[in-house]
C-alpha positions as CSV (number, residue, x, y, z in Angstrom):
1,X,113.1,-61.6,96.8
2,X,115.1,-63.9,94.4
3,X,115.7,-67.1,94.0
4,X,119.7,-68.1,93.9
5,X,121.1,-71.4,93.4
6,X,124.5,-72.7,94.1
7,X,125.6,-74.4,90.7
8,X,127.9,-76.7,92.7
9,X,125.5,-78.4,94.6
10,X,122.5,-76.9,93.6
11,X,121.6,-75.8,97.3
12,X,118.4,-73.1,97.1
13,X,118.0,-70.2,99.4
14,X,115.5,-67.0,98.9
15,X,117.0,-64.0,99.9
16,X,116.8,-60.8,98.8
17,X,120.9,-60.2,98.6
18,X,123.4,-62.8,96.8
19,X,124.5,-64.9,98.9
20,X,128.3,-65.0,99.6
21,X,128.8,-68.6,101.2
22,X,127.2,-72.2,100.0
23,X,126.3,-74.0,103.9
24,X,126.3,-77.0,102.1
25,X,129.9,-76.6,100.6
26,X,131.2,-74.5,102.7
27,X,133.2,-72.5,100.2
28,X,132.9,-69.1,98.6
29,X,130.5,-69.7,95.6
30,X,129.2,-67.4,92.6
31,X,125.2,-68.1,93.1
32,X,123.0,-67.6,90.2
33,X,120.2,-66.5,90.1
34,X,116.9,-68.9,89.8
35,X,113.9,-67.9,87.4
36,X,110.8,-68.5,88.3
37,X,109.0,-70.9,86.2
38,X,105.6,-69.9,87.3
39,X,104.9,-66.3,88.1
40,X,101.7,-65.8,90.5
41,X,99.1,-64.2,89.1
């Protein structure tokens, strides 16, 4: 699972696929992808 992030709004979702749609715009977005800043040990 990954992390993406909509760089318009900044909406978060985990999923596993990029999403194709921002709920929060409501438009067709390019996500990127969200590092995680702490890993789990």
């Amino acid at each position: 699972m990954a992390l993406w992030y909509c760089p318009v709004c900044g909406y978060e979702r985990e999923a596993r696929c990029k999403p194709q749609k921002c709920p929060q715009c409501e438009e067709k977005r390019d996500f990127a992808k969200k590092e995680e800043q702490e890993k789990k040990k």
